[in-house]
Structures are given as structure tokens and as C-alpha cells.
N, C-alpha and C positions, 0 to 999 in steps of 0.2 A: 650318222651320229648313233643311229640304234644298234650298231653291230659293232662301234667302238665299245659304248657303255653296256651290251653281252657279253663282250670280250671280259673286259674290268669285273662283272658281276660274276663270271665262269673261275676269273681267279681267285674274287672274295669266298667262294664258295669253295673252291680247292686248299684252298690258304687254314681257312676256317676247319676244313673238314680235316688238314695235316696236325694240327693242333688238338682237335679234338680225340683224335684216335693217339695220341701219347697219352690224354687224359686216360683214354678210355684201357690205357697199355697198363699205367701203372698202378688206377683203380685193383687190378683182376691180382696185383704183385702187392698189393698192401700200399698204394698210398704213395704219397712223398717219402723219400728216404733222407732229405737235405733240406734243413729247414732254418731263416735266419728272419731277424728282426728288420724293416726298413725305416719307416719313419713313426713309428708308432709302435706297443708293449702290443696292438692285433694287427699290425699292418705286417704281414706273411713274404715271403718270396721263397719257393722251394726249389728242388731237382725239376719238378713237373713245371713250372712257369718255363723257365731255362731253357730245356728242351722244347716243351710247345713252340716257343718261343724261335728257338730252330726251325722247324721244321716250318711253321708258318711265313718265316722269311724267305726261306730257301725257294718254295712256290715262287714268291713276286720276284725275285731275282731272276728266279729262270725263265718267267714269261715277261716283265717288263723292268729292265737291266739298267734302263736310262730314271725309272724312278724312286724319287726318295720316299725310306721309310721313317716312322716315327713310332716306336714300342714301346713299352712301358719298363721293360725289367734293364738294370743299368746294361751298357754296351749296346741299348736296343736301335739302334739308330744306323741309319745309311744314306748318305747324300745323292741327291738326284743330279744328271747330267744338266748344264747350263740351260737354263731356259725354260726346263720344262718342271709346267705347275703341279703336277702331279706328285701326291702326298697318301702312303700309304699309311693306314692306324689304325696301328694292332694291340692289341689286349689279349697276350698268348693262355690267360688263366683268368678270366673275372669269378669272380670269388673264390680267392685260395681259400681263406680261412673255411668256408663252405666243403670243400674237397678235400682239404685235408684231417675232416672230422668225418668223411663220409656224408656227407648233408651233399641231394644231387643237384642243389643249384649253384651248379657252375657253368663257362660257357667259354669258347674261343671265339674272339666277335675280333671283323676284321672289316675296314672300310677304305675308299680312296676318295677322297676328297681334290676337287680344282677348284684352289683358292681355296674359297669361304662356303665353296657349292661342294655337297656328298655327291658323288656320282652312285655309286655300288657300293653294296654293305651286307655282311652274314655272318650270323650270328648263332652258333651252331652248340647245344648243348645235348652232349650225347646221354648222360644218364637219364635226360628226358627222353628221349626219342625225338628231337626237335633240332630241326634245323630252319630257321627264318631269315628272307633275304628281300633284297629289295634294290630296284636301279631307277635310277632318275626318271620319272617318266611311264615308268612301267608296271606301279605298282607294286605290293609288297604280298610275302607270300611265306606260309609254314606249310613245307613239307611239300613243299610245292603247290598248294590250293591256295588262292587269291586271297587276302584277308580284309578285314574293314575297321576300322574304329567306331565304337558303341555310338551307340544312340539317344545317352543319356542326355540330359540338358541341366536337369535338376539338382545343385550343389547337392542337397542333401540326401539322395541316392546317389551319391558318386562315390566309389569303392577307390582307395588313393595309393597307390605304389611309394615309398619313401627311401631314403638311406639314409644314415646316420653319421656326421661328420667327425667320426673316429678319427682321424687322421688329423684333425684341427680342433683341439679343443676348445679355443677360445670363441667358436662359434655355436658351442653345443647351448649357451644358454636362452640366445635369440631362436635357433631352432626346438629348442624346446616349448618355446612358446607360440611358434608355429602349429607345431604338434600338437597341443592344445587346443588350439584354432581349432586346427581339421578335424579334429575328435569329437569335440561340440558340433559342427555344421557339418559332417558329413556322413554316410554308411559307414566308414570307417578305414582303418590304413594297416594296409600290409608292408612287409619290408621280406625281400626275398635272400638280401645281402650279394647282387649282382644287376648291377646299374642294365648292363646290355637285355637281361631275361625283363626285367622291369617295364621295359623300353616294349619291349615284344611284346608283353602278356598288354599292355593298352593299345599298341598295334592291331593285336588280334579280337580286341572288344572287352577281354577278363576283367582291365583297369579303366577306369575314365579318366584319370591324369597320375601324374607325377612330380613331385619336385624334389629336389637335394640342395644342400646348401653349397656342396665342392663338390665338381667333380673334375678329371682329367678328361685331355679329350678324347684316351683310347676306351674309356668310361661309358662315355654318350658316342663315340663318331658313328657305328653302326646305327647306333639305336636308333639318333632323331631321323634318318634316312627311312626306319620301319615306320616311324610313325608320322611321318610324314606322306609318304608313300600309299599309307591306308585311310588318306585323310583329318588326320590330326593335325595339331602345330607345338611348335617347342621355340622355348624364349631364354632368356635369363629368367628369372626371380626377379629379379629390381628392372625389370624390361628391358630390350634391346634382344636385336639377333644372336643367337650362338654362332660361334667359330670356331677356330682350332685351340683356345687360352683356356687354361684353368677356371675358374668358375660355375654359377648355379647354373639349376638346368629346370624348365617349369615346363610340362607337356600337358596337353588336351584333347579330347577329343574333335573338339572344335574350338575357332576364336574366341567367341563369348563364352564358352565354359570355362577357357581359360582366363577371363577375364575374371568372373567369378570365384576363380579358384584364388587367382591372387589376390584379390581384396582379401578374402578370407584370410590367408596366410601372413598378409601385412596388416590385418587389423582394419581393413577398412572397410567392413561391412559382418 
């Protein structure tokens, strides 16, 4: 089992790393040259998604032929051979809009999930100098050195990573008063505008939680694998396990911070 789930974690990282060096191609050439609206007047899709996009499939193709992918930019998708549960999920560009104004948090974050379980997941943002990965079991890692989630306990020193449900506005009013929330009872909230670095930076101890109100699951599927990995937990928002569906996403350092976090956010304490 440990040299399947290297295998898998050897391609998240090759995957990741082929996506990131188109980032890092057309950064040095000025950026996106193709740029179109999706489902929102900031929701992005360029030349750079497209391509990453490429090249991070082309990796899983070539090393596992028999599994299906699941990608974010339309056409992203590829059916897996009969039987087999193996489910790649790729995010070739999390944060266009980021990248395409020169802002360096973006990232190629790439994972394989069986079933409902992440096996391996990487998360690779090159203008950081950061690459963060992680396999079932084995702990999670930037740059290769072992990482941990904080040690905080205390709702009100908790420093809170968020996103903003641009993409669905009918949910921005109940999130807003989330945000509210967490402003009053906490150290306070960053927003990076890149769900997977969000994910990483409380894997590696910077954040003590996180939550959004939507995400995709090419959004979170690396991510909860890091923070997981490093000892944290990740839920929905209105409780129950994450899977592979659309919706919220609540991380922690540990159980009961998370517990805490979300009373906070639902008002109940």
C-alpha cells in the first residue's frame, strides 16, 4: 500500500509541477494572452488555465491510463477504465484572477482521490517558491520538510483563511455575516484568493482554520489531504464529511477548534 500511494503522490507532484512551470512560462512573457468570462463578471478562465491544464493531464495519462480525471476548465474531464475508483482532481490555475494581475498567489494543486478517501495531493505554487504535498498516511510536507498544524486552541487568537462566494451571489449575504462573526471573536481573517494555498498555509501552522461557503472539489481536493495529513480536520460548514460535490468547506487545526469555529460562524456562541 505504501509504494502504490508514492507512486500516486510521485504523479501529484509531477502533474503539479507540469502546470506550474506553464504558470511560471507565461508569467516571464507577460501573463495570459486569452482571457474569457465563466460564470461570473471575476470568474476568469485564460490561455494559462488551458495549457496548465495540458500539461497536468498529459502526466496522469501517461503514468495511470486506466484513471479518470476530473478538471475544472470545460473539456476537463476523462473517463476512467471499468471498475476502477480512481479519480484524478485538478485545479490547472487556482487563482486566475490572482495571476492574471501579477498577484503571486496562484497555484496548480492536483489530487487522486478513492471514492470519498484522498490518497495523494500537491499543491505547487511557483511564485512562491512552494511546493506542498501530502499521501495518505505519510504525512504532509513543504518543500519537502514535514509540516504540522498550529497549536492554537483559543477561538480568539485564531488567525482564519476565507474565500469569498463571488461565484454565487445569493449566498454572499448569509456569508457576510459569518464574516462578522469571525471579526468580532477572532485574531482575524485573511483571504489569499486561492482555496488550495489557504488549505496549505493552515497545514503548515500560518492559519488555524478556514471556511468558504462554495467550493469545487478541484478547490479543496489537495488541500483537505494537507490538512489533514498535518493533523487538522475538514467538514462541511453545516457538518458532515467532505467528498467529491460542490459545497462548503470548514478546516481546523483540531476537532474542537473546529467545533468552536463553527458555533462562531453559525451564531451559536
Amino acid at each position: 500500500m505504501r509504494e502504490h500511494v508514492e507512486h500516486l503522490l510521485a504523479t501529484a507532484t509531477r502533474s503539479a509541477r507540469a502546470a506550474a512551470r506553464i504558470h511560471r512560462e507565461a508569467s516571464r512573457s507577460g501573463g495570459g494572452q486569452w482571457v474569457d468570462i465563466k460564470s461570473a463578471s471575476s470568474d476568469f478562465v485564460s490561455d494559462v488555465d488551458l495549457a496548465a491544464q495540458e500539461a497536468a493531464m498529459g502526466v496522469i495519462v501517461a503514468r495511470h491510463p486506466g484513471h479518470a480525471i476530473l478538471a475544472e476548465e470545460e473539456r476537463g474531464g476523462r473517463a476512467g477504465a471499468p471498475g476502477n475508483e480512481c479519480l484524478w482532481v485538478v485545479d490547472p490555475l487556482d487563482g486566475t484572477t490572482n495571476f492574471l494581475h501579477g498577484h503571486p498567489y496562484h497555484a496548480a494543486s492536483v489530487a487522486v482521490w478513492h471514492g470519498e478517501i484522498p490518497l495523494a495531493a500537491a499543491v505547487d505554487a511557483q511564485a512562491l517558491g512552494k511546493v506542498w504535498t501530502a499521501a495518505r498516511g505519510l504525512g504532509a510536507h513543504e518543500n519537502g520538510v514535514p509540516i504540522r498544524v498550529s497549536r492554537t486552541r483559543r477561538i480568539d487568537r485564531f488567525l482564519l483563511g476565507t474565500g469569498f462566494p463571488f461565484k454565487a451571489h445569493a449566498l454572499i449575504p448569509a456569508y457576510l455575516q459569518q464574516l462578522d462573526r469571525a471579526l468580532r471573536r477572532t485574531a482575524g481573517v485573511r483571504r489569499t484568493g486561492a482555496a488550495a494555498i489557504d488549505l496549505a498555509y493552515l497545514a503548515g501552522g500560518i492559519l488555524d482554520g478556514f471556511w468558504e461557503s462554495r467550493l469545487a472539489p478541484w478547490d479543496y481536493g489537495a488541500g483537505v489531504l494537507l490538512v489533514t495529513e498535518a493533523g487538522g480536520v475538514a467538514e462541511r460548514v453545516e457538518g458532515g464529511p467532505l467528498g467529491l460535490e460542490e459545497g462548503s468547506v470548514l478546516a481546523a487545526n483540531s476537532a474542537e477548534a473546529l467545533a468552536q469555529l463553527r458555533q462562531v460562524l453559525t451564531g451559536g456562541a
